[in-house]
C-alpha positions, 0 to 999 in steps of 0.5 A: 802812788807810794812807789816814787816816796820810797827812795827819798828816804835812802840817803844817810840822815834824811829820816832823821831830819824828816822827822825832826822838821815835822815835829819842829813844825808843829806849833805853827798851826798851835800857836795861834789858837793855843794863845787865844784858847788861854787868854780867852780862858783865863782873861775871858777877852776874845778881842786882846786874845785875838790881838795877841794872836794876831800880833805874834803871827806879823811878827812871825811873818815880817822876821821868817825872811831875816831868819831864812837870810840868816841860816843861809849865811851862817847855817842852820846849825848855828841859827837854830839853837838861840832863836828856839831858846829865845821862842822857848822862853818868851811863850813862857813869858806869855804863859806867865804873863797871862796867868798873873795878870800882868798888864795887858802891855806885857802880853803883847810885847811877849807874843811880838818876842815869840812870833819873831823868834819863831822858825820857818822850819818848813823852809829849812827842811825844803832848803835841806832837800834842795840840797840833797837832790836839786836837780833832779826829779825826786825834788819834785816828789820830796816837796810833795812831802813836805806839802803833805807833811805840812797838811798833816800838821794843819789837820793834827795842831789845832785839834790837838791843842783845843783838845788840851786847852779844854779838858786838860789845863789852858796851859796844856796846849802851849807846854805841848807845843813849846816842847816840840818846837824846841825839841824838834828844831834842836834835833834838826840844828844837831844834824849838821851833815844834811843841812845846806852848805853856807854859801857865799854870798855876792852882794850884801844887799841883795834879797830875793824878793827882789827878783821878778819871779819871786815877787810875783810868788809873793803876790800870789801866795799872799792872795792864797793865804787870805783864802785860807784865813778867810775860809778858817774863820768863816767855816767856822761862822757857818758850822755855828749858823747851821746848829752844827758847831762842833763840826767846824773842826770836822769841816776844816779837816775835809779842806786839808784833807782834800790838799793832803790826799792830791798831794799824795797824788801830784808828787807820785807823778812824772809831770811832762809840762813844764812847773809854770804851766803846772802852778797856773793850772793848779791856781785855776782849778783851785778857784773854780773848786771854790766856786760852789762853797757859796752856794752850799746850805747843807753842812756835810754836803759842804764837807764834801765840797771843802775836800775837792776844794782843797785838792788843788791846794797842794799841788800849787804849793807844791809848784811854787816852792819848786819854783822859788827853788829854780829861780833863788840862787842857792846862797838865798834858797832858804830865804826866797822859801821864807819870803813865799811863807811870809806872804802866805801868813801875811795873807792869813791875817787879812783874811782872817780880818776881812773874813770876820767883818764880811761875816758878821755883815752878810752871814757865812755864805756871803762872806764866802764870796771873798774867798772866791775873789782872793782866789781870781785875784791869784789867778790872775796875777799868777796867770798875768804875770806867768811870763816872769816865772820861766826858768832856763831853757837847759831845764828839762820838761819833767823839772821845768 
């Protein structure tokens, strides 16, 4: 299984932004409860806490693709070092603003500021590797990475910074995550020499969403991030339902797990089918893996059951940005990436929403039926509309 990772890492500079992207990447899964662990701690307001959480993660998702758009015309060398400054400073604002009491007004206007300077820098660094080997198999196998590495990420943040926030200071876990993200993403801008070059682009107004293929992405990966949001907020209703709490972490982490392991797996493969039959299938099995969380009344049986849930959920993030990368011209590669992690965030917040309403209505296992539901909606736009996902016939069957 390791066998296929190992020569990802031969070309000059690939470690060091491999390293830089993960570190960077980081607060994406910190931020959301680092604000609401300090706001909740230092105000004891769950509903503005959520609120600014929620409002931070919008903005994060309505400014990726304009972000994308931006590297993409001029670089990531020159995009990157104002928009960290920019985040750096108004979660410092945040901080502040929380701390002093300040008018609950400020509290937003600054976590709209640090979702909206906020990177995609997972895009950035699969625009990077788009840009080494497009083309050719190891692309397959390098977004497997990348899959991984963003499940490592999911699994590490939020207890990281749960574990900060509440035996060290409310602070502890936002200082931790503003360093890495301004560390990480300088480091990954002062690495000129693997980022995409800046290519021209033929029409001022044209934006992959717009294309067919892309779309469709969108809309299925919208119906992906409500399950993960949905399935975050209720697990953790259910650990609370069945005596056990303290375990929701344990819980979550079976579900990434599961995702962190076939990721693994999936890009140690020489596929012969084609990606569209691949990302339709991964779909499929996804929805059936959730079928049986409904049914679950035991905590660690459900433990198990998250984690071959889980299973499918690389593989078709896996697919998907493989095919956004066949299907967005280069000039707009790390933009059409940013438009699948905005419908992914997008879907997070109404999942979350949704998922928290349900829940106090029916109780955690009936509310686990929406995220089934969310599930046979991706299944079938993704299978409905599989038609538009074809890529060109000169495309080999291992990469197509």
């Amino acid at each position: 299984m390791v066998g296929p990772y190992r020569g990802l890492f031969e070309r000059p500079g690939v470690k060091a932004f491999v390293v830089a992207g993960l570190i960077g990447r980081m607060p994406m899964s910190m931020l959301g409860i680092g604000i609401i662990l300090l706001i909740s701690t230092l105000t004891g307001n769950y509903a503005t806490a959520g609120a600014v959480a929620a409002t931070s993660n919008v903005a994060f998702a309505v400014a990726a693709p304009l972000l994308g758009r931006l590297a993409d015309r001029f670089g990531q060398g020159r995009v990157i070092p104002p928009c960290a400054v920019l985040n750096a400073a108004a979660l410092i604002a945040l901080m502040l603003f929380a701390g002093f009491g300040l008018p609950e007004w400020t509290l937003y206007a600054s976590g709209l500021l640090v979702g909206a300077t906020s990177l995609s820098i997972g895009s950035m660094v699969r625009a990077r590797w788009s840009a080494l080997y497009g083309g050719s198999g190891r692309l397959h196998t390098a977004f497997a990475f990348e899959s991984v590495a963003d499940e490592v990420v999911f699994v590490t943040g939020p207890a990281l910074v749960t574990v900060l926030a509440t035996a060290v200071n409310p602070y502890a876990g936002l200082i931790v995550a503003l360093v890495c993200m301004l560390g990480g993403c300088l480091a990954l801008a002062a690495q000129r020499g693997t980022q995409p070059p800046v290519q021209p682009v033929k029409s001022a107004s044209g934006t992959p969403i717009l294309i067919p293929g892309i779309a469709l992405l969108a809309g299925v990966f919208l119906a992906m991030g409500a399950i993960f949001g949905s399935i975050d907020l209720i697990t953790v209703a259910y650990a609370e339902e069945h005596g056990v709490k303290g375990a929701a972490g344990f819980l979550l982490a079976s579900f990434a797990g599961g995702s962190m392991v076939s990721g693994l797996w999936f890009g140690s493969r020489n596929w012969r089918i084609s990606l569209r039959a691949r990302f339709v299938r991964s779909l499929a099995l996804f929805m059936v893996g959730l079928v049986p969380i409904v049914f679950i009344d035991q905590p660690w049986i459900m433990a198990g059951a998250l984690f071959l849930a889980g299973f499918a959920i690389s593989p078709t993030l896996i697919t998907g940005f493989s095919l956004t990368e066949r299907l967005v011209p280069p000039a707009l590669l790390t933009e059409g990436m940013a438009w699948i992690s905005t419908a992914i965030g997008f879907g997070v917040a109404a999942g979350a929403a949704v998922g928290g309403r349900l829940t106090e209505t029916y109780g955690a296992s009936g509310a686990y039926l929406f995220s089934v539901g969310a599930a046979v909606v991706a299944v079938v736009v993704g299978i409905g509309g599989s038609g538009l996902l074809r890529l060109p016939e000169a495309a080999s069957p291992a990469k197509s």
